[in-house]
Backbone as JSON, one array per atom type, in Angstrom:
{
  "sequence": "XXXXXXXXXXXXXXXXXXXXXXXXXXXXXXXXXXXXXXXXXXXXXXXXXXXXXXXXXXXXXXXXXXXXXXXXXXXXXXXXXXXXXXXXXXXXXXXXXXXXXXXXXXXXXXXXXXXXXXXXXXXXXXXXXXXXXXXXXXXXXXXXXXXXXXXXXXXXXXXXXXXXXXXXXXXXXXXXXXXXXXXXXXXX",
  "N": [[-11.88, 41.18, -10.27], [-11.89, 39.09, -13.48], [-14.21, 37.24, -14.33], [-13.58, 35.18, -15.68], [-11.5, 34.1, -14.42], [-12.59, 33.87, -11.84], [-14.16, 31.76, -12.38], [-12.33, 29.9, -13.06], [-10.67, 29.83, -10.5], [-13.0, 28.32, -9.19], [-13.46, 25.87, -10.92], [-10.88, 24.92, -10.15], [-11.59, 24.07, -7.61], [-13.43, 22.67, -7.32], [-12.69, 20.68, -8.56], [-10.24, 19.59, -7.36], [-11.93, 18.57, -4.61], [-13.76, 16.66, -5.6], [-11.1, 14.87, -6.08], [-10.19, 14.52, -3.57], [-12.32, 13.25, -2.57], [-12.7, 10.99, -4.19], [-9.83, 9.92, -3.69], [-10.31, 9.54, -0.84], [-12.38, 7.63, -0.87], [-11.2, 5.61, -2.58], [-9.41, 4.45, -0.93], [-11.17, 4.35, 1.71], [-11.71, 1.97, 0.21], [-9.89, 0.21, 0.66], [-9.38, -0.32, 3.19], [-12.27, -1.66, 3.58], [-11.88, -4.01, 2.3], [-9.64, -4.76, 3.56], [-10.73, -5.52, 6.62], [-12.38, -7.27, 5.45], [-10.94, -9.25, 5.2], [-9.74, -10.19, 7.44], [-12.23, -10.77, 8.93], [-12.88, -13.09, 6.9], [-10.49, -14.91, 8.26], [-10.66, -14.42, 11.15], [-12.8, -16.21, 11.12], [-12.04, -18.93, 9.99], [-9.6, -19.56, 11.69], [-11.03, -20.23, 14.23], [-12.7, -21.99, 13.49], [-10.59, -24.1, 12.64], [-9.71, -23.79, 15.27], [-11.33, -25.51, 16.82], [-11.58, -27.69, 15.46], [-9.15, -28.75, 16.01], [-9.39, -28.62, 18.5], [-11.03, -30.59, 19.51], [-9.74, -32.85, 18.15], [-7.58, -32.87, 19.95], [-8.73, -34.02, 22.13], [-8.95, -36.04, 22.01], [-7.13, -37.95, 21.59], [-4.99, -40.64, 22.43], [-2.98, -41.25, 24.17], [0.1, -39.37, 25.76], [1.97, -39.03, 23.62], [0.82, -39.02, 21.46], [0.03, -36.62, 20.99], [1.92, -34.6, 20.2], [2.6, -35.23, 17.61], [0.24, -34.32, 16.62], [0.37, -31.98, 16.97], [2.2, -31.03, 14.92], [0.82, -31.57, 12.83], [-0.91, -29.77, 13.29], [0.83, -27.26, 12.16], [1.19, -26.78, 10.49], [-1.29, -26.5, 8.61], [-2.13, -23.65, 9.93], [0.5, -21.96, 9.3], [0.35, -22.15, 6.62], [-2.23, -20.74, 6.58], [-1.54, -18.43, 7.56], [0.45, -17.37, 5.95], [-0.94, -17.21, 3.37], [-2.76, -15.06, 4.69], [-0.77, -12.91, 4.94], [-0.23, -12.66, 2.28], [-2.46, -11.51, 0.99], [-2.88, -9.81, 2.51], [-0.76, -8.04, 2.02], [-0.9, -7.61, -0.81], [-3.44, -6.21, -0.87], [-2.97, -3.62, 0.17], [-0.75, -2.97, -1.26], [-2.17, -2.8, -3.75], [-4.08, -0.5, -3.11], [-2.02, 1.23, -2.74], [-0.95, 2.01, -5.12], [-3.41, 2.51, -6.5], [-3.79, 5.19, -5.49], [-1.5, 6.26, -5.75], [-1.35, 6.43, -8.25], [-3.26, 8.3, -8.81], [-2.01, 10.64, -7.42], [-0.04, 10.57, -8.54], [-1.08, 12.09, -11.45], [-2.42, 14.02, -10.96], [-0.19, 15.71, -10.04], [1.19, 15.84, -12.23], [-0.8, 17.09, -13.75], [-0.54, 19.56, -12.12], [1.85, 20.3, -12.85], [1.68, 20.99, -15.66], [-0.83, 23.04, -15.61], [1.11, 25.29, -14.75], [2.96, 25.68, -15.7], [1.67, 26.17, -17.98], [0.82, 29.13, -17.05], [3.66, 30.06, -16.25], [4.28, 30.62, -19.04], [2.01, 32.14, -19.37], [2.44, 34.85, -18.11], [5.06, 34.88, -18.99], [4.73, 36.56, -21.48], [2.71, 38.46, -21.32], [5.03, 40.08, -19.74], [6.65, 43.07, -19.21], [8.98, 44.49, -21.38], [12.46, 43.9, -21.17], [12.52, 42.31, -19.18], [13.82, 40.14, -19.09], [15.95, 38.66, -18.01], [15.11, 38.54, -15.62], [12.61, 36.92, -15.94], [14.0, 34.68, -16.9], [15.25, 33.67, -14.7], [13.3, 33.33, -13.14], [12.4, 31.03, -14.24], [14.03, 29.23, -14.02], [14.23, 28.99, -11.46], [11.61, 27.56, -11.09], [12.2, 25.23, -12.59], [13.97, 23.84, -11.6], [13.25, 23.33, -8.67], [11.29, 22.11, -9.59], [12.36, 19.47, -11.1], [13.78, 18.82, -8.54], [11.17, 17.76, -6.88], [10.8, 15.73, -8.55], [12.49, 14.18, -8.88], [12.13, 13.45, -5.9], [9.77, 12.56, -5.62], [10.36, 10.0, -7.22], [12.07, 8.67, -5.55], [10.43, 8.06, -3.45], [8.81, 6.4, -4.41], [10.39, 4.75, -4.93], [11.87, 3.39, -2.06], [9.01, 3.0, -1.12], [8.89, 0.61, -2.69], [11.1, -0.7, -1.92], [10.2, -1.66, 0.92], [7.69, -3.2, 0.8], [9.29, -5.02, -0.67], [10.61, -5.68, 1.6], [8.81, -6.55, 3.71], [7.55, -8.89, 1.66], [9.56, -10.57, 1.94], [9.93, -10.79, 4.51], [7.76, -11.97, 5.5], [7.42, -14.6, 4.12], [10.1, -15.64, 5.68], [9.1, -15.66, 7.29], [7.13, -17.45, 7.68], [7.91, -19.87, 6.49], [9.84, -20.73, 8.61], [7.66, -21.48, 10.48], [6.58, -23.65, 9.27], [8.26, -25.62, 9.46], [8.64, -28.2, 11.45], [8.04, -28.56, 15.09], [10.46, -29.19, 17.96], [9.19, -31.21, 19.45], [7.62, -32.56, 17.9], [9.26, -33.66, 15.93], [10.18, -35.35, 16.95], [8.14, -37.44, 18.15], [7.34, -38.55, 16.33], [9.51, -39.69, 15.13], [9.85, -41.55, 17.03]],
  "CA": [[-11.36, 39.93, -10.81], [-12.42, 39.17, -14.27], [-15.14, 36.39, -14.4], [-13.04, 33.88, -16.2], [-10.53, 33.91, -13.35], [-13.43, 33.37, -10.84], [-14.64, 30.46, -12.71], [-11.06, 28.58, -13.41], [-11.27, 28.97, -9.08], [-14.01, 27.63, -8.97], [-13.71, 24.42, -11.19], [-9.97, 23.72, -9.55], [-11.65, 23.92, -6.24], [-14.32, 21.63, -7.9], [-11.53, 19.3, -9.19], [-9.74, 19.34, -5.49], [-13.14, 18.36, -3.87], [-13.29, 15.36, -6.32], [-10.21, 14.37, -5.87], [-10.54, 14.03, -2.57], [-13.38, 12.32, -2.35], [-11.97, 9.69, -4.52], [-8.93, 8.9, -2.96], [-10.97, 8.88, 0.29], [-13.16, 6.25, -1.56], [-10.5, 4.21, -2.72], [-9.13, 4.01, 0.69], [-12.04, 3.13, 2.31], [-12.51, 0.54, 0.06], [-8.82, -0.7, 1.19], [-10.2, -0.68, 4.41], [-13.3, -3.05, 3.59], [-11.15, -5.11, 1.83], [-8.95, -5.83, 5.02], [-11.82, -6.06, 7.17], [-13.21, -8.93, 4.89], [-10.14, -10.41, 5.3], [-9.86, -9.92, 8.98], [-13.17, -11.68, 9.03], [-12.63, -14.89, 6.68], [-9.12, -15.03, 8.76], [-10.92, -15.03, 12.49], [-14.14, -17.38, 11.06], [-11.51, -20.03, 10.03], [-9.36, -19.98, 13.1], [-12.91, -20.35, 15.04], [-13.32, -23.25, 12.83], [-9.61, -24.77, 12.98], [-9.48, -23.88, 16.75], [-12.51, -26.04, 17.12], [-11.38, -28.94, 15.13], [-8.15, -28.7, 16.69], [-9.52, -29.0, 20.74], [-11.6, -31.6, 19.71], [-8.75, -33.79, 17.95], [-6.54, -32.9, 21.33], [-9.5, -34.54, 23.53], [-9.71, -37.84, 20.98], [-5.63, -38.23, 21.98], [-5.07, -41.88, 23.08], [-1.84, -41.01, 24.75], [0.68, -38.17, 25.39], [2.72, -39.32, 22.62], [-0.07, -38.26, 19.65], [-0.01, -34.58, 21.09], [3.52, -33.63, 19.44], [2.5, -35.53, 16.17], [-1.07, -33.7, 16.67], [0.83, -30.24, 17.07], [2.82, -31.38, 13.72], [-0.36, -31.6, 11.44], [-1.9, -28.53, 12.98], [1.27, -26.1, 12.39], [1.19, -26.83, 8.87], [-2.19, -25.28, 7.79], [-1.84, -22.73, 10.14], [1.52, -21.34, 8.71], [0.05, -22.18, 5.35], [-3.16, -20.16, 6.62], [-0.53, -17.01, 7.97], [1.26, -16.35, 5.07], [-1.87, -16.47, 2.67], [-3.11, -13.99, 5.08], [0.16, -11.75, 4.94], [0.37, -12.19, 0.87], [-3.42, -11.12, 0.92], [-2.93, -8.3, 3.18], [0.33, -7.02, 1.41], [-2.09, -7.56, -1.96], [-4.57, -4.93, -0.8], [-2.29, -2.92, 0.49], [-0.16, -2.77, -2.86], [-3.17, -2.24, -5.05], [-4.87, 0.67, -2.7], [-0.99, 2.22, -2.55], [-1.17, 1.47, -6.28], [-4.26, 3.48, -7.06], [-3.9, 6.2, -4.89], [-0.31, 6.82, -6.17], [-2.03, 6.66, -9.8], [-3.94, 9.63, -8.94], [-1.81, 11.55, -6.63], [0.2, 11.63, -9.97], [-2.13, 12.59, -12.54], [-2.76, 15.51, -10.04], [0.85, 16.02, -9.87], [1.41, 16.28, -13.32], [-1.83, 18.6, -14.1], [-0.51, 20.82, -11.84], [2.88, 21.32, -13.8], [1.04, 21.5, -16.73], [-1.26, 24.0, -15.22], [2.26, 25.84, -13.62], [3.85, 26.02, -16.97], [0.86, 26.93, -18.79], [0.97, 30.32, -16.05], [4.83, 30.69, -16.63], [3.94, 30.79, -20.62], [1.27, 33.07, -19.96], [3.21, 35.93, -17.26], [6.32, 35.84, -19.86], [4.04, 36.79, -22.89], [2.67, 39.71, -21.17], [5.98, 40.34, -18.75], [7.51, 44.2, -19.73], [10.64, 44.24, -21.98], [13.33, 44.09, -20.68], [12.04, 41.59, -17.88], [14.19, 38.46, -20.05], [16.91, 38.16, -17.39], [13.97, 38.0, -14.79], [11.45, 35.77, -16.12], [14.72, 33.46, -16.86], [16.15, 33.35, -13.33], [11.86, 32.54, -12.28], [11.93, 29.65, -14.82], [15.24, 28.86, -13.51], [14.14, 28.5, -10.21], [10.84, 26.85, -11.14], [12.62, 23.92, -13.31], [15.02, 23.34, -10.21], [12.03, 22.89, -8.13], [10.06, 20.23, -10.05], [13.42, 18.29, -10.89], [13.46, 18.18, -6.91], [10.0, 17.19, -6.5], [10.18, 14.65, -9.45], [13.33, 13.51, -7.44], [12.01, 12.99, -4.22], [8.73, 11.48, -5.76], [10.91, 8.45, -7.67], [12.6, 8.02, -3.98], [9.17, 7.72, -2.64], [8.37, 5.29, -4.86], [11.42, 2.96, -4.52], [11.65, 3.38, -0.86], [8.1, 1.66, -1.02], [9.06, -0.83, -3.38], [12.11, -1.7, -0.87], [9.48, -1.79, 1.96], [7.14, -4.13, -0.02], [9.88, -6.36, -0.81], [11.27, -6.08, 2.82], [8.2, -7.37, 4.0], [6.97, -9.73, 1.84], [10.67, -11.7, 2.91], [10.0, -11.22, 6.35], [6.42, -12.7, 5.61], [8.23, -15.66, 3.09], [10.76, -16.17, 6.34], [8.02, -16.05, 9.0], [6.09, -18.74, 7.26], [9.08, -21.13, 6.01], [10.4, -21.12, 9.51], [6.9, -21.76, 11.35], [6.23, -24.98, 8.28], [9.33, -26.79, 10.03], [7.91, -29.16, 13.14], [8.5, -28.21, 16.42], [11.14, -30.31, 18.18], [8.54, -32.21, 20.12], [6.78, -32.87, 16.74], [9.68, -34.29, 15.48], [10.88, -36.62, 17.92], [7.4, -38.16, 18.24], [7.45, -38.91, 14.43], [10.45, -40.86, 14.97], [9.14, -42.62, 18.12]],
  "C": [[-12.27, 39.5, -11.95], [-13.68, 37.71, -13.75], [-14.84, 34.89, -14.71], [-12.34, 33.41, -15.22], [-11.61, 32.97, -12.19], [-14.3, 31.64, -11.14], [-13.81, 29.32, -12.9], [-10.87, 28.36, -11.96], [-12.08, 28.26, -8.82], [-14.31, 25.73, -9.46], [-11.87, 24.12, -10.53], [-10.33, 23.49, -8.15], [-12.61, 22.47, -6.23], [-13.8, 20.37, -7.85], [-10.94, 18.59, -7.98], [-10.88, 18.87, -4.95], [-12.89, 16.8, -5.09], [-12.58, 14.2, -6.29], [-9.98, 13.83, -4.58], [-11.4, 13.3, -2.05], [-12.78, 11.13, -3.35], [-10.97, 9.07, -4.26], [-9.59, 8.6, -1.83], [-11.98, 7.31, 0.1], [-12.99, 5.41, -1.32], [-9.28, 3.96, -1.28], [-9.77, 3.69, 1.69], [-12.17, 1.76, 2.2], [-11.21, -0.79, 0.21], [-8.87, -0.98, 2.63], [-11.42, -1.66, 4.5], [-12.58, -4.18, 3.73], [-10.41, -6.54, 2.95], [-9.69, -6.23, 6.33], [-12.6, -7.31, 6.7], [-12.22, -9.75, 5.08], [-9.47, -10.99, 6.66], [-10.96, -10.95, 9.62], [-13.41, -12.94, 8.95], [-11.86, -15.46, 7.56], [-10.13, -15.64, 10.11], [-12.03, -16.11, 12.06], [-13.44, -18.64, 10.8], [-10.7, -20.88, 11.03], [-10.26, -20.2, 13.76], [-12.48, -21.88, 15.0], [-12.18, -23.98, 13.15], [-9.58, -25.35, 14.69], [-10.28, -25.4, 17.3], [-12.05, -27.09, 16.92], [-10.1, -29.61, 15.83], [-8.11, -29.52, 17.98], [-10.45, -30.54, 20.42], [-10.54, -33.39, 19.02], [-8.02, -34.17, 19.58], [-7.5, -34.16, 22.37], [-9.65, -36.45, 22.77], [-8.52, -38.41, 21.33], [-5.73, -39.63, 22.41], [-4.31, -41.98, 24.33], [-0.82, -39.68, 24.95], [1.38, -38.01, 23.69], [1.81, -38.71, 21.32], [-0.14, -36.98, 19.94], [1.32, -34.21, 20.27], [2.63, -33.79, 17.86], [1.04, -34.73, 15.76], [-0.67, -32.24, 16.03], [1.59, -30.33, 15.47], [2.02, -30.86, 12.58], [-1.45, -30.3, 11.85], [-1.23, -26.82, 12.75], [1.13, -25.7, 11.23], [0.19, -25.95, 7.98], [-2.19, -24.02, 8.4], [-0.93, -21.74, 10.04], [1.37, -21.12, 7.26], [-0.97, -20.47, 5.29], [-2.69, -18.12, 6.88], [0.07, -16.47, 6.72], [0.09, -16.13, 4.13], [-2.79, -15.37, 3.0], [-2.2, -12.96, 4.97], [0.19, -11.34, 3.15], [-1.23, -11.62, 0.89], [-3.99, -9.82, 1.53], [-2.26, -7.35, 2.6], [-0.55, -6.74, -0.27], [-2.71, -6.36, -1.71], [-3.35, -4.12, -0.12], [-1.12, -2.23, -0.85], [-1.35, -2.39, -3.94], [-3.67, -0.71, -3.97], [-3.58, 1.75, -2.92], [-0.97, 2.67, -4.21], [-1.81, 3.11, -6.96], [-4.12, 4.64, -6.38], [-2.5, 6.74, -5.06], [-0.53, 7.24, -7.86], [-2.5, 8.31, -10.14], [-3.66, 10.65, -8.34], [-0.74, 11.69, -7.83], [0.0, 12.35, -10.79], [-2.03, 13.66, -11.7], [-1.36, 16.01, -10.4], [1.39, 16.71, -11.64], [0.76, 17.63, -14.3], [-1.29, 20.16, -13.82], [0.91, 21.32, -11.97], [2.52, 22.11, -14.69], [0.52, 23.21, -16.23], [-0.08, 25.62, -14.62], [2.54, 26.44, -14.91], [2.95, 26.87, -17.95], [0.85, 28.89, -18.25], [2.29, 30.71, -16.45], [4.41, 31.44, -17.9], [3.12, 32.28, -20.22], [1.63, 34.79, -19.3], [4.03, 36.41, -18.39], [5.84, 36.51, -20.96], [3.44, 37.77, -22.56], [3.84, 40.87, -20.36], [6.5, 41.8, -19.6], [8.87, 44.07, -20.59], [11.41, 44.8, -21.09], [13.73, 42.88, -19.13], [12.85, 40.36, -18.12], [14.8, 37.91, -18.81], [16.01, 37.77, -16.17], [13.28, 36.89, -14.74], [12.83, 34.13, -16.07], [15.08, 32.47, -15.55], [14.53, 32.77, -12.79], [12.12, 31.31, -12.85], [13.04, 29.01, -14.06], [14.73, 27.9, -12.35], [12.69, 27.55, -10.31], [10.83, 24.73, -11.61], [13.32, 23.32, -12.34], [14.05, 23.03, -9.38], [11.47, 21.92, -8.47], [11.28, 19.39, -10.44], [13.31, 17.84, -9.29], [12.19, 17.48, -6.65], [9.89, 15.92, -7.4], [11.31, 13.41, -8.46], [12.6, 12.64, -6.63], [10.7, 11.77, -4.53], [9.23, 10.07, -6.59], [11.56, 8.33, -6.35], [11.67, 7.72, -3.37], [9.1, 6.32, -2.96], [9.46, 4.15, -4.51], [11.59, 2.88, -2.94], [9.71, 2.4, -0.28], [8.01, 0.7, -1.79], [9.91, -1.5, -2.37], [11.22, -2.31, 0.06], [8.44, -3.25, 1.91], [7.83, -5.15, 0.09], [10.67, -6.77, 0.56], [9.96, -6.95, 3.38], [7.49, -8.28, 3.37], [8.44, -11.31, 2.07], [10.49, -12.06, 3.96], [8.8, -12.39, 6.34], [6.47, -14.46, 5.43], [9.45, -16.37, 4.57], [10.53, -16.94, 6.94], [7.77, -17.45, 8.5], [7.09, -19.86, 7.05], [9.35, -21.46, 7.05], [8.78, -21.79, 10.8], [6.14, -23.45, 10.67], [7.22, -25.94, 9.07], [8.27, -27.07, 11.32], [8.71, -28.85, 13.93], [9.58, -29.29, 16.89], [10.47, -31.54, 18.71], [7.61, -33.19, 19.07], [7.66, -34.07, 15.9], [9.9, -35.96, 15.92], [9.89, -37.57, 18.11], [7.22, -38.67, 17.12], [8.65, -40.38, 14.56], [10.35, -42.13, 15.6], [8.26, -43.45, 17.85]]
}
C-alpha cells in the first residue's frame, strides 16, 4: 500500500477521533447546562416551598388557604414553563450544534465519495463507460435517499419541538387559571 494511501488513513481516522470527541464535548456540555438548571430549579422550590409553609402557618382562618393556594400557583406555573422553555432551549441549541457537525461530516464525506468516483473512472479500462455509469447511477440514487431521509429527520424534529413546546404553552396556561377552591374564596 503506497504511503500516501496509509497516510490519507491515517488523518481520516485522525479526523473521526476529533469528531468524536467534539460532539461528545458538546453534549456533555448539554448535560451541564441541564444540570445547572436542575439545580437553580430545585434551590428555588426549596426557597418557595419554605416561604410557602410558613405563609400556610400565618393563616388566620380556613378561608385564606384557597386564596393562599391562588397566589402560590401563579409563580409556580410561571416558574414551570420558564423551566420547560429553558430546558427545550438547551436542548434545541445542543440538537442544533451537533446536527451542524454531523453535517459538515456528511457532506465531506460526499465530497470525499465523489472525489473517489472521479478518480476510479479516470483510470477505469475502456470500455468500462456502461459500468462506471450504472456505479454512479447507483451512487447518486443513494445520496438523494440519504439527503431525503436527513431533511425528514430534520422536520420530524422541528414537529417534535413545536409539539412540545404547545404541550409546555398548554401545561402552563391551564395550571395559571385558580383552582376552584381559589376561586370561590376570592369571591367570598
Amino acid at each position: 500500500m503506497p504511503t500516501s494511501d496509509i497516510e490519507a488513513i491515517a488523518a481520516a481516522q485522525k479526523a473521526g477521533v476529533e469528531i468524536l470527541y467534539g460532539l461528545t464535548s458538546r453534549t456533555l456540555e448539554g448535560f451541564h447546562k441541564v444540570a445547572e438548571l436542575n439545580l437553580q430549579t430545585m434551590k428555588w422550590t426549596l426557597a418557595e416551598t419554605q416561604a410557602c409553609t410558613r405563609k400556610a402557618f400565618e393563616a388566620k382562618n380556613d378561608g385564606d388557604l384557597p386564596v393562599m393556594e391562588a397566589r402560590i400557583l401563579l409563580p409556580l406555573a410561571e416558574k414551570a414553563q420558564a423551566y420547560c422553555r429553558q430546558g427545550l432551549e438547551i436542548a434545541a441549541e445542543t440538537r442544533a450544534d451537533l446536527a451542524t457537525v454531523v453535517e459538515a461530516q456528511y457532506e465531506q464525506s460526499k465530497r470525499v465519495m465523489q472525489d473517489y468516483i472521479d478518480a476510479v473512472e479516470r483510470v477505469a479500462p475502456s470500455g468500462s463507460g456502461t459500468a462506471m455509469a450504472a456505479w454512479k447511477s447507483a451512487l447518486t440514487a443513494t445520496t438523494s435517499f440519504l439527503d431525503a431521509m436527513q431533511r425528514t429527520a430534520k422536520q420530524v424534529g422541528n414537529i417534535t419541538e413545536n409539539n412540545v413546546n404547545l404541550a409546555a404553552s398548554l401545561a402552563s396556561s391551564s395550571a395559571l387559571q385558580p383552582s376552584s377552591n381559589a376561586a370561590r374564596a376570592d369571591k367570598g
